[in-house]
C-alpha positions as CSV (number, residue, x, y, z in Angstrom):
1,X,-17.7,6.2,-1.6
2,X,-17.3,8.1,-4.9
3,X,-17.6,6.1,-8.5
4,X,-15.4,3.8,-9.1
5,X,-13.3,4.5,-12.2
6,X,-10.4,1.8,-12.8
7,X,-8.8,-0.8,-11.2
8,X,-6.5,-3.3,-11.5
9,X,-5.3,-6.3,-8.7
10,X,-1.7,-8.0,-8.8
11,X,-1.1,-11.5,-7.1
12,X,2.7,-12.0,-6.7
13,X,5.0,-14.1,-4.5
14,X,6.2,-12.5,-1.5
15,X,9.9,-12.1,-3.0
16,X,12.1,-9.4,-2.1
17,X,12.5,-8.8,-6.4
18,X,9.1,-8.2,-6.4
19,X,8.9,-5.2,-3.9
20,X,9.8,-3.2,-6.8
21,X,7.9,-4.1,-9.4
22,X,4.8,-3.6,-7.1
23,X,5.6,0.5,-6.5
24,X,6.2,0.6,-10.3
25,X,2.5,-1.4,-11.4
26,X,1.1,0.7,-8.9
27,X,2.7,3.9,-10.3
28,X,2.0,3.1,-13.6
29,X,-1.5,2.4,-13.0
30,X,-1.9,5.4,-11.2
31,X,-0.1,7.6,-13.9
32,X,-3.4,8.2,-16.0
33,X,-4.4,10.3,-13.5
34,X,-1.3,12.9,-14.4
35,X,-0.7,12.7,-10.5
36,X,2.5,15.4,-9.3
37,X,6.0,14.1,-8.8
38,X,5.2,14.3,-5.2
39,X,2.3,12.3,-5.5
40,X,3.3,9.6,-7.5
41,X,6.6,9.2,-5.4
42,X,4.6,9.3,-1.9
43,X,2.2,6.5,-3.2
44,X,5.1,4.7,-4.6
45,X,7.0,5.0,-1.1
46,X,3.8,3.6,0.8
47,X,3.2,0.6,-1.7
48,X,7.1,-0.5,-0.9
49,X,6.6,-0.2,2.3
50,X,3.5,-2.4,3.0
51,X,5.0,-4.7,0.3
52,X,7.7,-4.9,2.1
53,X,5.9,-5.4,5.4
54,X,4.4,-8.1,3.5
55,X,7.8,-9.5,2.8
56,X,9.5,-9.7,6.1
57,X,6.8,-9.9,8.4
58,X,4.0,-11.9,7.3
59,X,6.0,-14.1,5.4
60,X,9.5,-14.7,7.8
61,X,10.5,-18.2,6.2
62,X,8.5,-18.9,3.8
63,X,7.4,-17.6,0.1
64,X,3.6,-16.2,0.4
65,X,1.5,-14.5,-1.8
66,X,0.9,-10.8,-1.9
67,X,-2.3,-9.2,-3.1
68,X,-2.4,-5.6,-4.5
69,X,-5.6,-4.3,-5.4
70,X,-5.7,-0.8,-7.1
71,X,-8.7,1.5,-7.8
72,X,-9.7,4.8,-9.0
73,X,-12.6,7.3,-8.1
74,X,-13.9,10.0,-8.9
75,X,-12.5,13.0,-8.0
76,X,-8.7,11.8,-7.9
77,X,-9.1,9.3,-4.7
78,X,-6.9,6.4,-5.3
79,X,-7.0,3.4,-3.1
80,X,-4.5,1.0,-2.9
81,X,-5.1,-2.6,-0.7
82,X,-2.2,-4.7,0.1
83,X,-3.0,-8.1,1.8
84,X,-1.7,-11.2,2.7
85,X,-1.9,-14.6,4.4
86,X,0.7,-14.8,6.3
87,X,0.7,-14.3,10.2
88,X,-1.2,-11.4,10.8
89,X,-0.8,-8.8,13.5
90,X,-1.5,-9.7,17.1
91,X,-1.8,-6.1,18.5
92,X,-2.6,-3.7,15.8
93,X,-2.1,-0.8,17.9
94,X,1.6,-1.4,19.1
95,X,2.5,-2.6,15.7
96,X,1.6,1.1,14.0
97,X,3.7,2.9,16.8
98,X,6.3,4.7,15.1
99,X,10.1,2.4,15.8
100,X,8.3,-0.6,17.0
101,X,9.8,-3.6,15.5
102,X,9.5,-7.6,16.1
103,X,12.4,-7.8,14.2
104,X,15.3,-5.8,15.8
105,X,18.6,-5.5,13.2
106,X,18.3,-2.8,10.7
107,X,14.6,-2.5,11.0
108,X,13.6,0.8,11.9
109,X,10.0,0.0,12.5
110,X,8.5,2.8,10.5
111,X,6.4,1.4,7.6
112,X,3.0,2.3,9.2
113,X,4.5,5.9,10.3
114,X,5.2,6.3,6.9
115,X,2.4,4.7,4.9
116,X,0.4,7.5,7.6
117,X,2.2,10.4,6.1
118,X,2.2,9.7,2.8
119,X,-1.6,8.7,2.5
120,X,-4.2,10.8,3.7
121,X,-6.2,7.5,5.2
122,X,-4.6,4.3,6.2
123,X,-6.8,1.6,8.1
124,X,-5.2,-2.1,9.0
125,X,-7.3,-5.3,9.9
126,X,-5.2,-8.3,10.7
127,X,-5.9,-11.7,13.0
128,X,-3.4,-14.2,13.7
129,X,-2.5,-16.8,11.5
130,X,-5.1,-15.1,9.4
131,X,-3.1,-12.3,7.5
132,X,-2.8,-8.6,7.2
133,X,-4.6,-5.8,4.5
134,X,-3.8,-2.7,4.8
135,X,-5.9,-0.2,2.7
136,X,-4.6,3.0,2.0
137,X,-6.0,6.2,0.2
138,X,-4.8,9.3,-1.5
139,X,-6.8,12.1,-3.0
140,X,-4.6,13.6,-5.9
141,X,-4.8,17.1,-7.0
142,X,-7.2,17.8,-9.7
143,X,-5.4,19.9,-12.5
144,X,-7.1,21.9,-14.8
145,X,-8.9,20.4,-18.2
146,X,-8.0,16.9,-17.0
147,X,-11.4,15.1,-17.1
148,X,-9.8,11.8,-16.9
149,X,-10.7,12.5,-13.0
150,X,-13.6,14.0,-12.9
151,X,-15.5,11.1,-14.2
C-alpha cells in the first residue's frame, strides 16, 4: 500500500442521529483532498450506508458503538473502515447479494450493492456475535497543481 498521508477514527453510538454526522466527518475529512462533487457525494453515500448497516443490523435493540476509521494515501486513495461489535454476519456472501434483507419492511437490501458501486474496492470480514468491518476504498482524481495528493 501507498504512504499513508492523514487519518482520523470516530467512535460514536450506534444512534440513528449519528448516521449523519458520520457522512459529514467523513466528507469533511476527505475535503482536503479537493475531491469532485461526484466523489465526495459517492463516499458520503457509502459511509451512510454501512453506518447505517451498523445501525439496524448489528445493533437491532440495543445502542452499540460504531467505529469509523479514515485515511489518506498517496496518490488520492482514501480508505474508509466502518466496524462494529454487534452480531456479525453469518453468511457473508448472501448478505452482499443485491435485495437480500433479514429485515423485510422498507429495507430494500442494497447497502453492499451500493457501497460496491460507489467505491472502487469494498471487502467485508464479519463472525457471529463478533461484529462486522467493512473497509472500503476510493481513488480520487488527481487535479492539476494539487500536491496535497501527491505526497
Amino acid at each position: 500500500m501507498k504512504k499513508l498521508l492523514n487519518e482520523f477514527k470516530l467512535r460514536m453510538l450506534s444512534r440513528s442521529s449519528n448516521e449523519s454526522f458520520a457522512r459529514v466527518a467523513a466528507a469533511s475529512f476527505i475535503a482536503q483532498l479537493d475531491p469532485t462533487i461526484e466523489e465526495l457525494s459517492d463516499i458520503k453515500t457509502a459511509v451512510s450506508e454501512a453506518v447505517t448497516n451498523c445501525i439496524v443490523h448489528a445493533y437491532k435493540e440495543e445502542l452499540g458503538t460504531i467505529y469509523i476509521w479514515t485515511r489518506i494515501f498517496e496518490g488520492g486513495t482514501v480508505e474508509i473502515k466502518v466496524r462494529d461489535y454487534g452480531c456479525g454476519i453469518e453468511n457473508i456472501a448472501k448478505a452482499m447479494e443485491p435485495l437480500y434483507t433479514t429485515l423485510g419492511g422498507e429495507r430494500a437490501g442494497l447497502g453492499f450493492a451500493v457501497m460496491q458501486s460507489f467505491m472502487d474496492k469494498l471487502t467485508v470480514t464479519s463472525a457471529p456475535s463478533k461484529g462486522t468491518c467493512v473497509t472500503m476504498s476510493k481513488k480520487l482524481s488527481l487535479r492539476m497543481g494539487d500536491n496535497a495528493k501527491q505526497g
